[in-house]
C-alpha positions as CSV (number, residue, x, y, z in Angstrom):
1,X,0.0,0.0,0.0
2,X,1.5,3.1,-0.8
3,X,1.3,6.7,0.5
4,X,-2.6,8.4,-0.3
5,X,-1.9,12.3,-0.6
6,X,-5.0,15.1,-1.1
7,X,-4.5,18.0,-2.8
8,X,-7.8,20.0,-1.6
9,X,-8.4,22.8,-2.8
10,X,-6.2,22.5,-6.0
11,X,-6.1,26.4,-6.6
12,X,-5.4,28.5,-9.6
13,X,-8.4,27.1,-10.9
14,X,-12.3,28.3,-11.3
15,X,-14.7,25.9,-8.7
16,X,-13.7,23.4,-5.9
17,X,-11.3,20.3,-7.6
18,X,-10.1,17.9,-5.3
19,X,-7.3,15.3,-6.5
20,X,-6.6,12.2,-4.4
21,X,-3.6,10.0,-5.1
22,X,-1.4,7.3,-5.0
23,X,2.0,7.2,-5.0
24,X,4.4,4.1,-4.7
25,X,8.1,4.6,-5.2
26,X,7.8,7.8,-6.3
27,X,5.0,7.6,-8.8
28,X,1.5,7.9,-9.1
29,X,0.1,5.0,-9.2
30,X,-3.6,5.4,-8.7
31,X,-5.6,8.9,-8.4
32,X,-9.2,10.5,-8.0
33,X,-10.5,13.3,-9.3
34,X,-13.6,15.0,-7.3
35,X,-15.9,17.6,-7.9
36,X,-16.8,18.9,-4.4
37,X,-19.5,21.6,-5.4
38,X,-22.8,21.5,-7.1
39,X,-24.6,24.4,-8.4
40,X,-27.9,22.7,-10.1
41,X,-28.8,25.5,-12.8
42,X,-30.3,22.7,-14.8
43,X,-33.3,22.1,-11.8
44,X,-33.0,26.4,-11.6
45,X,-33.9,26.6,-15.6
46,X,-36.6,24.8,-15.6
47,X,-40.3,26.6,-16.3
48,X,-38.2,29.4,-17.4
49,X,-38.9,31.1,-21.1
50,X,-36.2,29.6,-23.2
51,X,-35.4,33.0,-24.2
52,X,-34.0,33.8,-20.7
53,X,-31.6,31.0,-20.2
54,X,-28.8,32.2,-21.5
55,X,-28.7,35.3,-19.2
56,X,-28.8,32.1,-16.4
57,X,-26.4,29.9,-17.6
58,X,-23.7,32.8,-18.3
59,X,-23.7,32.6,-14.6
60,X,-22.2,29.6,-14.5
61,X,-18.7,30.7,-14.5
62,X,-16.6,34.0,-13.8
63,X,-14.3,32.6,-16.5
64,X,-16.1,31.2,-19.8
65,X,-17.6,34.3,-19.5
66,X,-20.0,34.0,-22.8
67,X,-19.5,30.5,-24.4
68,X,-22.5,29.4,-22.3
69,X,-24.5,32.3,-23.2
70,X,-23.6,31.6,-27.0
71,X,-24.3,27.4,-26.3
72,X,-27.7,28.2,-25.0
73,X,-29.0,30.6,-27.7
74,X,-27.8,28.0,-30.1
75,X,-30.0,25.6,-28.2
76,X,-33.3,27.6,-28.3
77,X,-32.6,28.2,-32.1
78,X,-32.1,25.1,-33.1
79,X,-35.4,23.6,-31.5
80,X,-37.1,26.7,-32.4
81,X,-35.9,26.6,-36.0
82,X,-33.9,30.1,-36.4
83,X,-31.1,31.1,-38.8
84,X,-29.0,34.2,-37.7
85,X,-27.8,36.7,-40.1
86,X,-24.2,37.0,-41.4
87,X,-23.6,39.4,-39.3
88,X,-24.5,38.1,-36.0
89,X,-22.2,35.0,-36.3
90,X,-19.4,37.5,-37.5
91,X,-19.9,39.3,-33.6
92,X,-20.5,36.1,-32.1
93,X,-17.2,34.5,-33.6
94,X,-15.3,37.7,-33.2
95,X,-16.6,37.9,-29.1
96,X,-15.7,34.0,-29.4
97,X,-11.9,34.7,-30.2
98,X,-11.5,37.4,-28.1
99,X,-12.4,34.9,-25.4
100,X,-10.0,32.8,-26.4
101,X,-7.1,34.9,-26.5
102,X,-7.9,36.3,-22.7
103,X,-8.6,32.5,-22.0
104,X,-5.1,31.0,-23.5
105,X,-3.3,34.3,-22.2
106,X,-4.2,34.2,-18.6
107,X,-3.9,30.3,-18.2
108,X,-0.5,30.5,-19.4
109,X,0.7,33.2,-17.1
110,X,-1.5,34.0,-14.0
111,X,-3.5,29.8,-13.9
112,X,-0.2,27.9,-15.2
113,X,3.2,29.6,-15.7
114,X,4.0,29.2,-11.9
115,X,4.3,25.6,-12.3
116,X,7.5,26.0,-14.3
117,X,8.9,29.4,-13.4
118,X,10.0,29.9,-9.8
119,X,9.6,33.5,-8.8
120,X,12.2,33.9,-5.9
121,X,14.7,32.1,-8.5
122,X,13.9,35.4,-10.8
123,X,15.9,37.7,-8.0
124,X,19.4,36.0,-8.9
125,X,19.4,36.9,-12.2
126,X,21.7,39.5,-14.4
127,X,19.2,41.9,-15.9
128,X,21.3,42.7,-19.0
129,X,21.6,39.3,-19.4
130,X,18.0,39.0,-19.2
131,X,17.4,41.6,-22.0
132,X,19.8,39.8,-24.2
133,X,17.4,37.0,-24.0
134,X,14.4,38.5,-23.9
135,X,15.6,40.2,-27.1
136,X,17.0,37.3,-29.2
137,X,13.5,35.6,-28.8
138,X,11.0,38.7,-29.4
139,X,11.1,41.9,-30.8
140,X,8.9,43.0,-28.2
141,X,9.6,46.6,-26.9
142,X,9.8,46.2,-23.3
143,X,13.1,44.7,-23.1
144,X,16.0,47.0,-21.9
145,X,18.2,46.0,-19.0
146,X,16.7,49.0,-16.9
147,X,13.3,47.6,-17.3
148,X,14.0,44.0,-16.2
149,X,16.0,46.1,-13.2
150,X,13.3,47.9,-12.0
151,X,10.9,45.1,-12.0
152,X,13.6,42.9,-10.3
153,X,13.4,45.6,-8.0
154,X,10.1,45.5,-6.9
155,X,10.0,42.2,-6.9
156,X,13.4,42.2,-4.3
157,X,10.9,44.1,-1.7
158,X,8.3,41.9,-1.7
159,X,10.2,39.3,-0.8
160,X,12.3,41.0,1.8
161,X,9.5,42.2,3.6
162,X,7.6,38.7,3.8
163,X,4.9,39.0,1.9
164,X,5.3,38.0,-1.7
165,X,1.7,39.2,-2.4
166,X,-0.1,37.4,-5.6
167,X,2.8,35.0,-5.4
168,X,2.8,33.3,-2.0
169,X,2.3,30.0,-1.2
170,X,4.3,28.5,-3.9
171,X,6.8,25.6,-4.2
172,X,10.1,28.2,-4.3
173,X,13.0,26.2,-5.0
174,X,11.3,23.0,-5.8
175,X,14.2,20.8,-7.7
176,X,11.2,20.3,-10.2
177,X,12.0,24.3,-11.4
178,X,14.3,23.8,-14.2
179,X,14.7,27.5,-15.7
180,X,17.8,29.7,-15.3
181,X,17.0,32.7,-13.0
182,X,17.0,34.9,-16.4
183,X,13.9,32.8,-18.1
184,X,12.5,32.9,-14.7
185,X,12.4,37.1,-14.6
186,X,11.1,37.0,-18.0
187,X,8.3,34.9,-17.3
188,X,7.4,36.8,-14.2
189,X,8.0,40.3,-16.1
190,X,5.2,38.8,-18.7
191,X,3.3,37.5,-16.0
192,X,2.4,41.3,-14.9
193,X,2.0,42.6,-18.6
194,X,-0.3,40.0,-19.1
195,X,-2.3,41.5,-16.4
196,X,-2.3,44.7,-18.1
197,X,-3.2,43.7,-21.2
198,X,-6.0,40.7,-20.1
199,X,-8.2,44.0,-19.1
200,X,-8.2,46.0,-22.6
201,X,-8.9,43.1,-24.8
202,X,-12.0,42.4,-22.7
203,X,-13.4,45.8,-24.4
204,X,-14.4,44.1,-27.5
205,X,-16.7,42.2,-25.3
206,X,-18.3,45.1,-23.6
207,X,-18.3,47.1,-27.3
208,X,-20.3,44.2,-28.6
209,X,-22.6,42.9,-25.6
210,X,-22.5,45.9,-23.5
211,X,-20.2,44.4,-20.4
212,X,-17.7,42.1,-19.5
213,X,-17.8,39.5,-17.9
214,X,-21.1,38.1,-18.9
215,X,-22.2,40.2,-22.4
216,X,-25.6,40.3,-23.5
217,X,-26.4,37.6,-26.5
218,X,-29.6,37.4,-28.0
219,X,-31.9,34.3,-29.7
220,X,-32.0,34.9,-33.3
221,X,-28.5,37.3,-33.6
222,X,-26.7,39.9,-31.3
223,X,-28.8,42.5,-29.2
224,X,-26.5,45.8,-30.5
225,X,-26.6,48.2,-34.0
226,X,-24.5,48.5,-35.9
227,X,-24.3,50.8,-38.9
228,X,-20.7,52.9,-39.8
229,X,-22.3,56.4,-39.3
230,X,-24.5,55.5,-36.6
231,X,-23.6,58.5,-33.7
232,X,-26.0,56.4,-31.2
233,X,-25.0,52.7,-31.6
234,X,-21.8,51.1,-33.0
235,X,-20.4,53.1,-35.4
236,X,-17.0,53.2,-37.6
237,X,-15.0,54.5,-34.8
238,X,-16.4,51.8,-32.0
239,X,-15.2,49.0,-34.8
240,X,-11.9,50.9,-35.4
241,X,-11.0,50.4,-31.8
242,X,-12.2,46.7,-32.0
243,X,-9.7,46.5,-35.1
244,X,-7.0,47.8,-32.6
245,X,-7.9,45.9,-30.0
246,X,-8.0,42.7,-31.9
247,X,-4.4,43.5,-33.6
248,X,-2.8,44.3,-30.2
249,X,-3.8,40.8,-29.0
250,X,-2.5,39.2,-32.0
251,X,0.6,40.8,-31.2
252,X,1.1,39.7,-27.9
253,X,0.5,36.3,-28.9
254,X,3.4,36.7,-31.4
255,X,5.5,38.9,-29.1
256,X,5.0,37.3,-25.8
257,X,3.0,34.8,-25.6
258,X,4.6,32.4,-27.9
259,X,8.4,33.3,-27.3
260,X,8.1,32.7,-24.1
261,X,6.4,29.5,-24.4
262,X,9.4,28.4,-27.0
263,X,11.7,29.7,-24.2
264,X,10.2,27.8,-21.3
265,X,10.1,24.0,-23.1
266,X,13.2,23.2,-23.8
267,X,14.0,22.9,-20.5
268,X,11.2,20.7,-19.8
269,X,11.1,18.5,-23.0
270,X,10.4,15.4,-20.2
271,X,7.1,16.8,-19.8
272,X,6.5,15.4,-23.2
273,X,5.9,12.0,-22.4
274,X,4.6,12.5,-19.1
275,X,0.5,13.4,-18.2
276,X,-0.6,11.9,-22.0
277,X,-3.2,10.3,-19.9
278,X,-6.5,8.2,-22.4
279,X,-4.8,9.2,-25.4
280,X,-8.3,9.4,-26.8
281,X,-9.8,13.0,-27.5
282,X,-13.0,15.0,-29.0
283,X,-14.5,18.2,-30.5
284,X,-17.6,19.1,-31.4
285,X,-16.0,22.0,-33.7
286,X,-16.6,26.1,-33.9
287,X,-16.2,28.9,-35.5
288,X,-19.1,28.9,-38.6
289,X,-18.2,30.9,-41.7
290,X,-21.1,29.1,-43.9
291,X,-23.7,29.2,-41.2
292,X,-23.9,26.8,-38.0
293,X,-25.6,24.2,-39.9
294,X,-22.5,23.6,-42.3
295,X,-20.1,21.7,-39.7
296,X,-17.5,21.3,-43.2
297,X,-17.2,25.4,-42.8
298,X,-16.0,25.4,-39.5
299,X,-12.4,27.1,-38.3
300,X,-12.5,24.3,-35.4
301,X,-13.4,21.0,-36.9
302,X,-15.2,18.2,-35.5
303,X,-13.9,14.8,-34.6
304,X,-13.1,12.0,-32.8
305,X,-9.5,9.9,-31.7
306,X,-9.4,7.0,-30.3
307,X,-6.3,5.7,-28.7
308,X,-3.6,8.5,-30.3
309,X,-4.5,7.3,-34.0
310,X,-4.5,10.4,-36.2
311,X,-5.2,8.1,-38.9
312,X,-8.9,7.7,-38.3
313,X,-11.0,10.8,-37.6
314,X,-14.4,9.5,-36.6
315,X,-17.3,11.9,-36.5
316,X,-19.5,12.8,-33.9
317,X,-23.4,13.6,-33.3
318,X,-24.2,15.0,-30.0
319,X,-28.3,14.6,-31.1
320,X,-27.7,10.6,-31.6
321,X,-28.8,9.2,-27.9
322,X,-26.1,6.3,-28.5
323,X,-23.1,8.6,-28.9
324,X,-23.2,10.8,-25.7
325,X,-24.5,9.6,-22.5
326,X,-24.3,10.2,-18.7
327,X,-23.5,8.2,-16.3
328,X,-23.3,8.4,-12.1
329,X,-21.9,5.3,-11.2
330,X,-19.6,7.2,-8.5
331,X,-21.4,10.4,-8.6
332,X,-23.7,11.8,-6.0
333,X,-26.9,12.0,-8.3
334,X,-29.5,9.8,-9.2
335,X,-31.9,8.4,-11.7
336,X,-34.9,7.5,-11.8
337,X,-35.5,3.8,-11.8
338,X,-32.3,3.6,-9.6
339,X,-30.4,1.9,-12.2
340,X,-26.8,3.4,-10.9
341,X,-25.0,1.9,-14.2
342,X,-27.4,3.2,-16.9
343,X,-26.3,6.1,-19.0
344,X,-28.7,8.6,-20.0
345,X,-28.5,11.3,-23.2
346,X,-28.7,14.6,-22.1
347,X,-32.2,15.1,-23.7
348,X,-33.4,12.6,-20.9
349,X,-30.9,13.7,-18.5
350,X,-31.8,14.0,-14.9
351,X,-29.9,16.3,-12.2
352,X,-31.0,14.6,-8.7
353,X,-28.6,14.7,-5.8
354,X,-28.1,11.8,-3.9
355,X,-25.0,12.9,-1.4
356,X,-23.9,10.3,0.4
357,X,-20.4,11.1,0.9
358,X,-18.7,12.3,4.2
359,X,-18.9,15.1,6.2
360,X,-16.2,18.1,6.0
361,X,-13.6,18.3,7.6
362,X,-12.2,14.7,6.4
363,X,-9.6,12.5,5.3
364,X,-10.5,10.6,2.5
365,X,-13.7,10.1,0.1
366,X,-14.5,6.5,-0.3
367,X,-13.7,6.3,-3.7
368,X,-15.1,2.7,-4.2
369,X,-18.2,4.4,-4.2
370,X,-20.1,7.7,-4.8
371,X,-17.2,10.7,-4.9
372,X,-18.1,13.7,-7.1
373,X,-20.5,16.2,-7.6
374,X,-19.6,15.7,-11.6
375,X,-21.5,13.2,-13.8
376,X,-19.3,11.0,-16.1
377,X,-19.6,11.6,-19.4
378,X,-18.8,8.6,-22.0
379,X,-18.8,9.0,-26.4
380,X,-19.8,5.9,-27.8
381,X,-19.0,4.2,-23.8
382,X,-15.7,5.4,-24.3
383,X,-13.6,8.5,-22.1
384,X,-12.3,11.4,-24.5
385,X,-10.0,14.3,-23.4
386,X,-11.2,17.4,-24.6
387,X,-9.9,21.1,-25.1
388,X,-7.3,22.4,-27.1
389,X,-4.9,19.7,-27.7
390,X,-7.7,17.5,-28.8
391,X,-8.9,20.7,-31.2
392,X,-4.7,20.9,-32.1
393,X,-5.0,17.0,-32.9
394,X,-8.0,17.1,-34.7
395,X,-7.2,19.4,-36.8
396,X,-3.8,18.5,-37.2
397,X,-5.0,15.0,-38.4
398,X,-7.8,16.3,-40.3
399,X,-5.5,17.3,-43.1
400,X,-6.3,21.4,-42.5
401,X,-3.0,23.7,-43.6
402,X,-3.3,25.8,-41.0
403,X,-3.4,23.1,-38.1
404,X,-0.3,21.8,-40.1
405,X,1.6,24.7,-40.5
406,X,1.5,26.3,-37.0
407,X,1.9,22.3,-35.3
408,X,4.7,21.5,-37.6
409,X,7.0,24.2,-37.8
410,X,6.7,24.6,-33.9
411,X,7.4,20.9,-33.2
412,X,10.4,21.6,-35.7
413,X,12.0,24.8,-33.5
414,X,11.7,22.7,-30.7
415,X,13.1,18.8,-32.6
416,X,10.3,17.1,-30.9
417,X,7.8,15.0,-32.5
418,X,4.0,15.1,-33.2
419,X,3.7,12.2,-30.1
420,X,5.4,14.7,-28.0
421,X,2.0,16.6,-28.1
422,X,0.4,13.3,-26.6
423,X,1.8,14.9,-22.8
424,X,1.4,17.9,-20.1
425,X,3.6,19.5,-21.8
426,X,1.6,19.1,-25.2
427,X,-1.4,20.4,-23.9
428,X,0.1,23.3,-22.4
429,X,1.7,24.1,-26.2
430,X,-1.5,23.4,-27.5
431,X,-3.1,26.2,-26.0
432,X,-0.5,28.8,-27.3
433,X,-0.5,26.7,-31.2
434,X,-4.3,27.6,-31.5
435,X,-3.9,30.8,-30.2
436,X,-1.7,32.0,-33.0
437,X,-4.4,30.3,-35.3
438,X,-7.7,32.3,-33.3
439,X,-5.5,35.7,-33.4
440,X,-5.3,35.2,-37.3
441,X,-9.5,34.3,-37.6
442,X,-10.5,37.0,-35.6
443,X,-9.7,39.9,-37.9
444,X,-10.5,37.5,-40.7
445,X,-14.1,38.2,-39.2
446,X,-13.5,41.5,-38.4
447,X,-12.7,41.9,-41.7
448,X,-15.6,40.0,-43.4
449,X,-18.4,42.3,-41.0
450,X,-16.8,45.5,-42.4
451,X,-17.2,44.4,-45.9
452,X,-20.9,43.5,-44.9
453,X,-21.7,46.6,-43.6
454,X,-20.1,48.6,-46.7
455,X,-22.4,46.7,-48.8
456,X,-25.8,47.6,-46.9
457,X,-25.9,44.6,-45.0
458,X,-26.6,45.8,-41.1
459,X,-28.8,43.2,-40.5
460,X,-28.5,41.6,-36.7
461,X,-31.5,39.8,-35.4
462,X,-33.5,37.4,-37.3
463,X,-37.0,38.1,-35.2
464,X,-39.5,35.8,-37.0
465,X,-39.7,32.9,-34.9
466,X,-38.4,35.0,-31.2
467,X,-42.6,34.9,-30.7
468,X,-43.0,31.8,-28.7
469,X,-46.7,31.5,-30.1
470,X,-44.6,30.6,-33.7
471,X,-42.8,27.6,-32.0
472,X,-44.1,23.8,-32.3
473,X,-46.0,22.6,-28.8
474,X,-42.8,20.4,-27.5
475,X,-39.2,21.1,-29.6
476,X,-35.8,20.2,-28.4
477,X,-32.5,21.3,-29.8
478,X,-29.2,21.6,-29.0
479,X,-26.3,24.5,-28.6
480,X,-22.6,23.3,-28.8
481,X,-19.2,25.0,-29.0
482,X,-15.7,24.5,-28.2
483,X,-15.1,26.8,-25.3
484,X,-11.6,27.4,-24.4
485,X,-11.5,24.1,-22.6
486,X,-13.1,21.7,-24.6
487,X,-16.3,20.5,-25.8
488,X,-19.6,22.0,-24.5
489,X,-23.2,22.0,-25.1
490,X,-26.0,22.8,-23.9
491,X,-29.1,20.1,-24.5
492,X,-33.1,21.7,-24.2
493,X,-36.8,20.6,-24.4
494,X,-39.6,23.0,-25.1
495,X,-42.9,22.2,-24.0
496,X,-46.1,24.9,-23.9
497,X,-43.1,27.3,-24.6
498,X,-41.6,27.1,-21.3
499,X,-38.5,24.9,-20.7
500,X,-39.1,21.0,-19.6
501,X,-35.6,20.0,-19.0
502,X,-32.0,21.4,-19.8
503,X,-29.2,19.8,-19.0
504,X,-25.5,21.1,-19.8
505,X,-22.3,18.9,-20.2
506,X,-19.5,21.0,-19.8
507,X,-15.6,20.3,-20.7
508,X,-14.5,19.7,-17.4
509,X,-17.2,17.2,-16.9
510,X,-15.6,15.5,-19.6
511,X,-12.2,15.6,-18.1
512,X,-12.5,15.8,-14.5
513,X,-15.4,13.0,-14.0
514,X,-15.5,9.9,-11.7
515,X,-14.9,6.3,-12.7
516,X,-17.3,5.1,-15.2
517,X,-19.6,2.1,-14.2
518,X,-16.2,-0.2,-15.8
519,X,-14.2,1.2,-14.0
520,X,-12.4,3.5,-16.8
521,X,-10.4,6.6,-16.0
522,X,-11.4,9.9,-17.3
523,X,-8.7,12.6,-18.3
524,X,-8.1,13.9,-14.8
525,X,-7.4,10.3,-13.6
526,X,-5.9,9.0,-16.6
527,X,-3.0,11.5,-17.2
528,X,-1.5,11.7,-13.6
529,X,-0.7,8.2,-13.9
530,X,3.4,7.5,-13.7
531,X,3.5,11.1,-12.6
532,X,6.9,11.7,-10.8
533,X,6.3,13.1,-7.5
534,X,9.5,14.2,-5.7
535,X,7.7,15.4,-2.6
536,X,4.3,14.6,-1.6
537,X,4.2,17.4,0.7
538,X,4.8,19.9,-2.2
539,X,3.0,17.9,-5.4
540,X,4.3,20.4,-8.0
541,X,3.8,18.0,-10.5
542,X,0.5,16.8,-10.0
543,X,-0.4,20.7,-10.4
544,X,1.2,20.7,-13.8
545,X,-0.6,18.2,-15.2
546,X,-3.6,19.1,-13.7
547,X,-3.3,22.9,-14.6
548,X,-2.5,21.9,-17.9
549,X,-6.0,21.1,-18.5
550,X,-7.2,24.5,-16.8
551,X,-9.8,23.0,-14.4
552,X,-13.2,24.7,-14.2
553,X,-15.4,23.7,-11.9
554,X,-17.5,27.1,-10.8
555,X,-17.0,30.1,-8.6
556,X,-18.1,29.3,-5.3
557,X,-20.2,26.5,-2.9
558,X,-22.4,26.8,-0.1
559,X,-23.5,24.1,1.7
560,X,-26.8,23.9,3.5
561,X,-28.7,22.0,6.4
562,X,-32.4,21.0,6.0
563,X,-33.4,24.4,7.3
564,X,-31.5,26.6,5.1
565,X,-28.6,27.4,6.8
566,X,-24.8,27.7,6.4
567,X,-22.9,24.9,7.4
568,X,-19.9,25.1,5.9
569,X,-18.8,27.6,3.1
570,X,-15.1,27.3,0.9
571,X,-14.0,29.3,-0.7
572,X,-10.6,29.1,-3.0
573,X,-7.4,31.7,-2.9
């Protein structure tokens, strides 16, 4: 029997993620993953007008601050029947890569980065040494030896006075750290920009759907006019600045973002075959430039691997009821009929708690039986990874140039292989390949809505069917996407125009998810197996693999008695 370690709260993250595992000889031998929150909008939708839900579910999380908003409108206009106009899917794929790029960007450096740069290691470095670097990798601007001073600087008095601030509690000096004090100041010199700039891309969001987080979406198109000498709505100088905006992202991606990621892996090329986990990985596919009926037009493509063979690219249908299915074999739900093992489509999805794990404060969760709040999500009975390695992969293998391009010629800089993506290490690239690729597509669409408009075209709502009295008696659709994690959609049914059941399967619930009824791994599980752990009282290296997939579990839990009050409330720092 080896040693059980709990890393509870695993932080960084968005929600409540706890990781139990194994380790024998150094290694992980065994681990849990456990959702220890539950939120229930699915029981909060229901009754509601379908036109209201996405205003709901945006709530969901402080993070994937409109994919849900976009899922669900998707949903109610597919069962309802609605086509958008041009224009709307332009906005919605342009507020759709400006996600993505705040997404990818703050993972890297304020969610993920502090798994392989070591702050306190930054205050040995040479700062002219440092803007050599910095230079010979980037051509970005803030670079001098006086800048990388100053910062080292301020940096030099938070540590000497005891209180390192946003960086505290970290593993400092961890023999796991591998980068030369010089790569280390870089990364924490981009790690502050990056805070700078996360707050003025956000603007395009707030330009479009009036705030950030959670802008207003509409069924049928995008609630905001625009017309190019409009003085009242969104005019030509509104969409200059969304121009700007979207090119100064781009360029951080290119200037920062990347270089720095090429500057950080060679020194952890081990990482590469280490956290590759089920090797089996999905995608509904995004990004519509033919309309969202036409999944062949899409910048994300659709598909399924199986068992890391790019070779065969299987398609998937999240309306077949034999393709995606539930189940809450070790989950603290129930369904009806009490058949634990059954698996249900999300159409006939149930969200019924049936908690019978242990009371907080405790050791361990019996993990032989009921020990998440998250449901277990199987394709075709088999667990899939998703998010962006699985889009990378998919793409890659799919045949599409620019997948090709951007993998290839990275994989080349660093003399890896393609299986080298197949890791923790893979996954964190992944982000940062697609990022280059979302940069490019967003003032592709930019590009495409100006033209529109030139040419008359202002059109943003299609209103025809948004009068519930036009909609069939009982209608069910359903609204995917590929947020920045992974694969989500949104599953509804329509009865006497109010909504009977919705049920949402998010990407975490793919990757994070208990045992299924056989007793198979999902991603969480899967990938920290053979992890090295060189102290199990500072697991670095289950947080790299685990922050590699950017967990994203919700924003906060409270936990009730029978009569309505607080017994216990977490919350995560």
């Amino acid at each position: 029997m080896g040693q059980r370690i709990v890393v509870d709260p695993v932080t960084r993250i968005e929600g409540h993620l706890r990781i139990e595992a194994e380790i024998n000889n150094g290694k992980i031998t065994d681990a849990y993953s456990a959702g220890t929150m539950v939120r229930l909008l699915e029981e909060i939708l229901k009754g509601r007008d379908p036109r209201d839900a996405w205003a709901f579910v945006g709530r969901v999380c402080g993070v994937c601050t409109s994919v849900h908003s976009l899922a669900s409108c998707r949903a109610v206009e597919d069962a309802t029947g609605v086509t958008i106009p041009p224009n709307a899917e332009l906005v919605r794929n342009i507020m759709f890569c400006t996600q993505y790029l705040h997404d990818h960007v703050v993972h890297f450096y304020h969610l993920h980065a502090l798994d392989w740069v070591d702050v306190v290691s930054a205050l040995k470095a040479d700062p002219k040494k440092t803007s050599e670097i910095a230079q010979s990798i980037s051509n970005y601007p803030k670079s001098s030896p006086g800048y990388f001073s100053d910062l080292q600087k301020r940096l030099t008095k938070f540590v000497e006075s005891g209180q390192l601030g946003i960086f505290a509690n970290g593993y400092w000096g961890h023999p796991a750290y591998k980068l030369p004090p010089e790569v280390n100041l870089i990364g924490v010199a981009h790690y502050l920009e990056a805070l700078e700039w996360q707050k003025e891309v956000v603007k395009i969001h707030a330009i479009f759907g009036g705030k950030n987080p959670h802008p207003n979406y509409l069924v049928g198109g995008m609630a905001c006019a625009i017309g190019l000498d409009d003085v009242s709505g969104i005019n030509a100088e509104r969409l200059a600045y969304v121009h700007q905006l979207l090119q100064d992202a781009k360029e951080f991606v290119e200037q920062v973002y990347i270089p720095d990621l090429l500057a950080v892996a060679p020194y952890y090329l081990d990482w590469g075959a280490i956290g590759g986990g089920l090797g089996s990985y999905m995608s509904y596919g995004d990004l519509p430039t033919n309309g969202f009926a036409d999944k062949s037009s899409m910048k994300f493509p659709a598909g399924v691997i199986l068992n890391k063979d790019l070779s065969n690219i299987m398609d998937v249908d999240v309306r077949d009821d034999s393709e995606v299915q539930e189940f809450i074999h070790r989950s603290w739900y129930e369904y009806e009929g009490g058949d634990e093992k059954a698996g249900l489509h999300p159409w006939k999805g149930e969200s019924k708690i049936k908690y019978t794990g242990p009371k907080p404060p405790y050791d361990h969760l019996n993990v032989e039986e009921r020990y998440s709040f998250l449901k277990t999500p199987r394709w075709k009975g088999n667990a899939v990874e998703v998010g962006p390695l699985a889009r990378v992969l998919i793409g890659y293998a799919r045949g599409r140039e620019d997948f090709k391009e951007v993998v290839d010629s990275t994989l080349a800089k660093l003399k890896v292989p393609v299986t080298a993506l197949f890791s923790t290490l893979g996954r964190t690239a992944a982000r940062g390949l697609e990022s280059i690729l979302v940069a490019q597509w967003g003032l592709e669409f930019y590009d495409q809505l100006i033209n529109n408009l030139k040419n008359g075209d202002t059109r943003m709502a299609n209103m025809e069917k948004f009068n519930p009295a036009k909609w069939e008696k009982t209608c069910q659709g359903v609204g995917y996407s590929e947020a920045p994690r992974g694969a989500l959609a949104h599953w509804i049914v329509i009865e006497d125009q109010k909504i009977k059941n919705y049920q949402l399967v998010v990407p975490t619930t793919w990757n994070a998810s208990p045992r299924d009824p056989n007793g198979k791994q999902s991603a969480y599980e899967a990938a920290l197996m053979d992890t090295p752990v060189h102290d199990p009282e500072q697991p670095l290296e289950i947080l790299r693999t685990i922050h590699s997939f950017d967990p994203c579990l919700a924003c906060s839990v409270h936990v009730y008695d029978e009569e309505g009050k607080h017994i216990s409330r977490v919350k995560v720092v």
